[in-house]
Backbone bond lengths (Angstrom), bond angles and torsions (degrees), N, CA, C in turn:
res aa  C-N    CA-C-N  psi(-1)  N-CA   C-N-CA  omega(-1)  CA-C   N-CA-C  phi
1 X - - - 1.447 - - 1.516 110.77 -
2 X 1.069 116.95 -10.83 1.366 102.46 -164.81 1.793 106.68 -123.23
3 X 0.981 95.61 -11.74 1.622 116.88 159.21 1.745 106.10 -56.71
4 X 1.597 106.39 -67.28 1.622 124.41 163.65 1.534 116.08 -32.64
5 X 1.507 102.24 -44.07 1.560 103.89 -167.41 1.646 112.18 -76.82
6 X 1.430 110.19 -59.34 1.263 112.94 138.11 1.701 134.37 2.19
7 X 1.245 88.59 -64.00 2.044 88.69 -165.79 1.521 99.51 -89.24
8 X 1.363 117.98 3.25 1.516 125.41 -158.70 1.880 76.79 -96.81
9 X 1.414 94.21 -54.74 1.766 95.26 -151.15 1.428 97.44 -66.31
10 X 1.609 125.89 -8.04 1.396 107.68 -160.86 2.024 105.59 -119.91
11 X 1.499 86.53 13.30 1.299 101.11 -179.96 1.886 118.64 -65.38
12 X 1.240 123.80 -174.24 1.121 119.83 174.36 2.017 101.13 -111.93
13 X 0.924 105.68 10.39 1.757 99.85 -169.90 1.475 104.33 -102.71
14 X 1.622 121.52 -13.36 1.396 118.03 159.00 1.604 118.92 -88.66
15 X 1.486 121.58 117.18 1.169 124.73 176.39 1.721 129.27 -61.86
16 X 1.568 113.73 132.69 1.339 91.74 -169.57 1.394 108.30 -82.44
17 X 1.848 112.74 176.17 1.308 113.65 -163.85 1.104 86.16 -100.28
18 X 1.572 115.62 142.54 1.298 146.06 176.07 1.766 116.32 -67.07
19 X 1.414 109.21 143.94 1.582 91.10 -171.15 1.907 104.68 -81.44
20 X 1.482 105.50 162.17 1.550 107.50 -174.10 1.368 125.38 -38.47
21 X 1.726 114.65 -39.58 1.267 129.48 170.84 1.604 126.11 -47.83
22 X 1.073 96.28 -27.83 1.746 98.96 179.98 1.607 93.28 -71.52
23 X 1.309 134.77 -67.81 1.131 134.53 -143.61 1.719 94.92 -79.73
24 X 1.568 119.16 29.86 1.524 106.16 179.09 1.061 103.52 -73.45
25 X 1.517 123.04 -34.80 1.382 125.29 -161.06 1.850 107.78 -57.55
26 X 0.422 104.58 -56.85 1.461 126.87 170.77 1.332 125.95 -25.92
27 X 1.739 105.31 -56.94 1.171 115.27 167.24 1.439 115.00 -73.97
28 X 1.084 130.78 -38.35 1.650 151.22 -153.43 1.966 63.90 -78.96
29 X 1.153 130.62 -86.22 1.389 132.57 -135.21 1.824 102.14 -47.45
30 X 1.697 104.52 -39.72 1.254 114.31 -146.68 2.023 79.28 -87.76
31 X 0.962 138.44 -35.99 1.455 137.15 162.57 1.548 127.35 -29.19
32 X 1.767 98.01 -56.42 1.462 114.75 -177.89 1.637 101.02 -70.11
33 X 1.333 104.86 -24.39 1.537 100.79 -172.92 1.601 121.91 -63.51
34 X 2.035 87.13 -44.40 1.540 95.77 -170.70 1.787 103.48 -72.43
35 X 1.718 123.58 -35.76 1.272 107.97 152.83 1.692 146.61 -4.59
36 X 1.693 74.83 -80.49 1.663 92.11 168.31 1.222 130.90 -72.20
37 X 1.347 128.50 5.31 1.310 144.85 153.24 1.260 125.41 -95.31
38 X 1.085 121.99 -24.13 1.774 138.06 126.25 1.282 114.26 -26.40
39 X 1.118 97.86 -77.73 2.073 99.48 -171.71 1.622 106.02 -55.02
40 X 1.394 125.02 -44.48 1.558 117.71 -149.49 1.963 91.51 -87.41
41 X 1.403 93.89 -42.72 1.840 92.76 156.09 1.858 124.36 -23.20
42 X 1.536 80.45 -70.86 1.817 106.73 172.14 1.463 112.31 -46.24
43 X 1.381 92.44 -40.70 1.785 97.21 -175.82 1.511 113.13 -60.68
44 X 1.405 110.98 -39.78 1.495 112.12 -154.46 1.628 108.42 -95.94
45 X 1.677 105.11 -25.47 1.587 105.75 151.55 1.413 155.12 -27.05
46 X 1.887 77.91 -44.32 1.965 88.83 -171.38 1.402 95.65 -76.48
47 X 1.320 131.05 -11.17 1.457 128.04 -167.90 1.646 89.72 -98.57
48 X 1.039 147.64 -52.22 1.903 142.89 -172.40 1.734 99.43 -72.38
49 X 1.118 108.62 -36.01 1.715 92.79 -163.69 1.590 115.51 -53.36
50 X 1.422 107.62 128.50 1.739 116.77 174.35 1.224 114.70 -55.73
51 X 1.305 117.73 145.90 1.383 129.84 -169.79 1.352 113.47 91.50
52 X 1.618 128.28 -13.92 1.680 108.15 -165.42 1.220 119.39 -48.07
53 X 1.144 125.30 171.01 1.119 133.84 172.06 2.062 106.08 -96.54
54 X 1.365 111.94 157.42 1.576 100.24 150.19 1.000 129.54 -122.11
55 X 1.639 117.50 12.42 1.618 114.47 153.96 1.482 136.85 -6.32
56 X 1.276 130.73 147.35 1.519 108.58 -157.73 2.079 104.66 -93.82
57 X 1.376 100.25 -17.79 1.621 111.12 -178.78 1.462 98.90 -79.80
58 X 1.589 127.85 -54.32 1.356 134.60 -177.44 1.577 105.43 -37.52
59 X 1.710 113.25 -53.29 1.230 116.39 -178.14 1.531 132.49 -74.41
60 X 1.322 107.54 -23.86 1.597 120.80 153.86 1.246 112.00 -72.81
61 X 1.042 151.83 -3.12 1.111 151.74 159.54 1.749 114.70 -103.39
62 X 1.181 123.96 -39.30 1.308 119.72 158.62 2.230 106.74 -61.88
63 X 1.135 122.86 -40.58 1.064 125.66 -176.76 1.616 108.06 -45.56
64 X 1.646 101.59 -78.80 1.532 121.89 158.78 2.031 115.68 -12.70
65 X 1.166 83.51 -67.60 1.746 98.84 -164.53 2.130 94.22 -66.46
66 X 0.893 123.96 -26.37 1.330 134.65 -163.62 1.600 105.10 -88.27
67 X 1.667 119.66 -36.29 1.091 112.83 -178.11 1.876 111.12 -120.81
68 X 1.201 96.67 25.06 1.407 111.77 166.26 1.856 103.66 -120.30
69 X 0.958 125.12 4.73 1.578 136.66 174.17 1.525 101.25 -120.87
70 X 1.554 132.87 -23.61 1.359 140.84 151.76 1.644 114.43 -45.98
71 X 1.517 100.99 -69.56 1.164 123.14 -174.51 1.659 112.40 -55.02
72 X 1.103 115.83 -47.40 1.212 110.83 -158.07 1.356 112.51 -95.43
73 X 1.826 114.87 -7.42 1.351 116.07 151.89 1.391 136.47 -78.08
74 X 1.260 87.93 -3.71 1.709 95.77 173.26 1.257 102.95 -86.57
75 X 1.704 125.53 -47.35 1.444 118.83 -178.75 0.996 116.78 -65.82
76 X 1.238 148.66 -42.85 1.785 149.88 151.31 1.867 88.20 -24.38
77 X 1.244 116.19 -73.92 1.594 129.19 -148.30 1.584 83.91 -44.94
78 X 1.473 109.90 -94.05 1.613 108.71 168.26 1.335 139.03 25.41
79 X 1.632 94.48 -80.63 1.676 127.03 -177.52 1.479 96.27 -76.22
80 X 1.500 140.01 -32.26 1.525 117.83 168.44 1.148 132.80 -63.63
81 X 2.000 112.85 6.25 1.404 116.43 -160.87 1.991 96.93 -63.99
82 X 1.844 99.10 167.91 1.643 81.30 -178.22 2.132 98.84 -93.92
83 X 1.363 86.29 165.19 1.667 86.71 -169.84 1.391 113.77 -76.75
84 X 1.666 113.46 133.22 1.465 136.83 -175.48 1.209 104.27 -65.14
85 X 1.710 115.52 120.79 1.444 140.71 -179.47 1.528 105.69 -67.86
86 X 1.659 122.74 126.39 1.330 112.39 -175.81 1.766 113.45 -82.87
87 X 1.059 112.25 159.08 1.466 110.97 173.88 1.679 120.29 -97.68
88 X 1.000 110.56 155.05 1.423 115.00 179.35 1.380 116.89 -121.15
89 X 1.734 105.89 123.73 1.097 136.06 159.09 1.178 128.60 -65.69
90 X 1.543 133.65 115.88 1.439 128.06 -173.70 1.985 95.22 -118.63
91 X 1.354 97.35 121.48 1.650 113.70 153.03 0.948 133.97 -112.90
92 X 1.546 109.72 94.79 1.684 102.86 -179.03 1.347 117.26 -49.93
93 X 1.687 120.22 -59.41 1.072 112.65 160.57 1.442 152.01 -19.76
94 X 1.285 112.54 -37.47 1.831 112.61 174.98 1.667 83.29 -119.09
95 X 1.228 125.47 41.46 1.501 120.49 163.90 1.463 103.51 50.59
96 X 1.377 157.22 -21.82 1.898 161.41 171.25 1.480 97.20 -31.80
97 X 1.511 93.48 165.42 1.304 136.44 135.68 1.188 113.05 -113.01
98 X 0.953 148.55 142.27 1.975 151.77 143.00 1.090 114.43 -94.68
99 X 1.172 138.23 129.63 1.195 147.25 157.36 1.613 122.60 -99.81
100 X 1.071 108.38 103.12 1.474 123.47 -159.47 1.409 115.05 -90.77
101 X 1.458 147.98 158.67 1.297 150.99 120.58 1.093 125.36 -82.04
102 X 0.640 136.92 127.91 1.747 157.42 155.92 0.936 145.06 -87.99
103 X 0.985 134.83 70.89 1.615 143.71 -168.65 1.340 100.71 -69.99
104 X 1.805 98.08 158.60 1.434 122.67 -172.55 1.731 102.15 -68.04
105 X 1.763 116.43 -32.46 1.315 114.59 -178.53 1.379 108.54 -133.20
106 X 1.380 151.42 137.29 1.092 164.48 169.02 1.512 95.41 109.38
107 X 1.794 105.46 -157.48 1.050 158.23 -150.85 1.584 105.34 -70.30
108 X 1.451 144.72 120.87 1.225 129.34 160.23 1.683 124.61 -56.09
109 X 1.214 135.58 113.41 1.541 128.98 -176.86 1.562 114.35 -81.89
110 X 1.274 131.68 105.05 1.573 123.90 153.79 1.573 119.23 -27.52
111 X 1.355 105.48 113.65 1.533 101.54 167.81 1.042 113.79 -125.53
112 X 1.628 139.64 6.97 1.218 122.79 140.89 1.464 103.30 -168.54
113 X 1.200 123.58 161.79 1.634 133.64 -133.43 1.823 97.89 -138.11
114 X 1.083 153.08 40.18 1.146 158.78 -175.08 1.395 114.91 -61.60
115 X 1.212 131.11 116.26 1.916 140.88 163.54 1.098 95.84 -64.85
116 X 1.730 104.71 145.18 1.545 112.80 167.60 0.922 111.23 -63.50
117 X 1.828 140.92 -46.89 1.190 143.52 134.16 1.933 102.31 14.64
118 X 1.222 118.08 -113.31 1.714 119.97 167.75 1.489 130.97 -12.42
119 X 1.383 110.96 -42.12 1.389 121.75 167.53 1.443 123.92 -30.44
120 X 1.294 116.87 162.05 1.856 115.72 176.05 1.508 80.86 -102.43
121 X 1.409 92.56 178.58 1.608 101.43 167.28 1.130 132.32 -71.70
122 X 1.653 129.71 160.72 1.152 111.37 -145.92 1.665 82.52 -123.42
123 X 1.231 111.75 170.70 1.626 139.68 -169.37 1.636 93.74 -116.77
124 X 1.335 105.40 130.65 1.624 118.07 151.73 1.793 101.99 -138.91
125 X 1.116 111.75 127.61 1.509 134.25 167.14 1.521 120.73 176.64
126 X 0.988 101.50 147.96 1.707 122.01 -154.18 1.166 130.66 56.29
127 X 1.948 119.08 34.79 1.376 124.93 -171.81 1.656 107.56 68.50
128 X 1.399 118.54 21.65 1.360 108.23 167.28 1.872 88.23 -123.38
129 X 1.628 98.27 171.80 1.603 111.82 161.78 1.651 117.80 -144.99
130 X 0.906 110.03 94.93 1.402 139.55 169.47 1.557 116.22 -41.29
131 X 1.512 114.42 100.35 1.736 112.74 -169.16 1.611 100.37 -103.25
132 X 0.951 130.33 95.10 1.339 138.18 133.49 1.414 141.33 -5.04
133 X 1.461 139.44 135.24 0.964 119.57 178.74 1.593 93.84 -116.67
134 X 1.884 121.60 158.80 1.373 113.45 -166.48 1.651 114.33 -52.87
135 X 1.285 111.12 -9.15 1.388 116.43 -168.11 1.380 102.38 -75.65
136 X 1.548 112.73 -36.69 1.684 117.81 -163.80 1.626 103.08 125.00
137 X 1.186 125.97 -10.47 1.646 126.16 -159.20 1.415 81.57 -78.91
138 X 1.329 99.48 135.09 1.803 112.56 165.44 1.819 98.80 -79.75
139 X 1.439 107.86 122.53 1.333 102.99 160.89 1.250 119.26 -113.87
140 X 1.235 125.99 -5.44 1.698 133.96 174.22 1.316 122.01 -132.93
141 X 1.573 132.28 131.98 1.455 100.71 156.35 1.551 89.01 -127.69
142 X 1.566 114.12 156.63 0.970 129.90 173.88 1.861 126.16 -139.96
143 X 1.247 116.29 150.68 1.420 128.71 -155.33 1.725 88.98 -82.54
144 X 1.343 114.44 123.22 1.470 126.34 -169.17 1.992 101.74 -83.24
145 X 1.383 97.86 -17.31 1.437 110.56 -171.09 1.803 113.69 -56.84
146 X 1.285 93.23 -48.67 1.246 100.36 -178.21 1.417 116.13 -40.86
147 X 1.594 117.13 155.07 1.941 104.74 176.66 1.415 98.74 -95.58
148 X 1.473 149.87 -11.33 1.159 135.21 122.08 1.547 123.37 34.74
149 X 1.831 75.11 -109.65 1.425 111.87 162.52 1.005 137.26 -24.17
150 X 1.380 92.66 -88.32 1.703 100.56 145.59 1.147 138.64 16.18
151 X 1.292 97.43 -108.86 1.587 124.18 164.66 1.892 137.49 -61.04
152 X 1.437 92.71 -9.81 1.655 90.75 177.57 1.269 118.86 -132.46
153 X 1.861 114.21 -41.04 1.426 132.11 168.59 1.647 115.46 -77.21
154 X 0.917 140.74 -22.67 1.878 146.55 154.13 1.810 105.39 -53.59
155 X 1.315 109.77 -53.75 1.348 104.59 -175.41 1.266 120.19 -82.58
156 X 1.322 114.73 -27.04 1.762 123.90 -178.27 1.418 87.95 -80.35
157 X 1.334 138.15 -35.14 1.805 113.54 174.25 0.965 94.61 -97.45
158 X 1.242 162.73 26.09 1.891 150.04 121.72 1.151 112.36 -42.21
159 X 1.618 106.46 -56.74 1.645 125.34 -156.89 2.080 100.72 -58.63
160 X 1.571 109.16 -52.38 1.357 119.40 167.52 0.894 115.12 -60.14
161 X 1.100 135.78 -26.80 2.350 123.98 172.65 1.767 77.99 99.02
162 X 1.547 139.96 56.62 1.322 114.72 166.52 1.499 108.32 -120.71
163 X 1.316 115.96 -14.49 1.332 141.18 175.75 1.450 124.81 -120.12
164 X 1.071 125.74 101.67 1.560 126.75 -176.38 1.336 132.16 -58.04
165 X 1.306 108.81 129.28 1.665 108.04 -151.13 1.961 109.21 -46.68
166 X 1.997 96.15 -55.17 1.634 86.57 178.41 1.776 112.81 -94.15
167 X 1.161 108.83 107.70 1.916 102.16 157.90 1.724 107.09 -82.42
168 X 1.528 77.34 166.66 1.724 95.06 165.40 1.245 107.57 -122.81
């Protein structure tokens, strides 16, 4: 059994745990959230709390304070969205990668423009091929199946030394 336990723990199919820092985002996000549910809370208070007054200054000033504690929980709320994963563009043709953003409304923005040339090496196994960035960051994977593929993106990363002529 403990031989078993062993080859389990030293396997590659258990993921390692990430250090605390990665998951700041997360917390910071889930923070701004409870914030902004605070403020619009705050907002809807000054109007329930016992005792108000209905004076006509009390209420311009409760108004004011209500939709500036409105307002500004929505923009916190907003700004906690989690951040949009860019997509990647492959051109065999001008030899690129693109790495794109995409927003839910407008325009896609270029955020970075990489030659296969620049690339780390690339991974093909199990009918996928895995594009790399020189660092090691996977920025693509793609289905090798396609005749596409195949035929234009296998040889244009052959031709660069980024993909090795024989896989298995």
């Amino acid at each position: 059994m403990t031989s078993a336990t062993n080859q389990t723990r030293n396997s590659s199919l258990i993921a390692p745990t990430a250090p605390f820092w990665e998951h700041a985002g997360t917390v910071v996000r889930g923070l701004q959230r409870g914030v902004a549910l605070g403020l619009v809370v705050l907002a809807l208070t000054f109007w329930l709390a016992p005792g108000a007054s209905w004076e006509s200054d009390i209420m311009l000033f409760k108004l004011a304070l209500s939709a500036t504690a409105a307002l500004a929980g929505g923009i916190i709320f907003y700004a906690s969205r989690n951040p949009a994963i860019p997509t990647a563009e492959v051109d065999v043709d001008a030899s690129e990668v693109r790495m794109m953003h995409v927003p839910r409304f407008g325009q896609p923005a270029l955020i970075e423009r990489i030659r296969f040339c620049d690339l780390g090496r690339a991974i093909q196994r199990d009918g996928q091929i895995r594009l790399r960035s020189s660092e090691g960051e996977t920025l693509a994977e793609l289905c090798a199946q396609h005749a596409n593929v195949r035929s234009s993106l296998i040889p244009a990363l052959r031709n660069v030394g980024k993909l090795p002529a024989l896989t298995t």
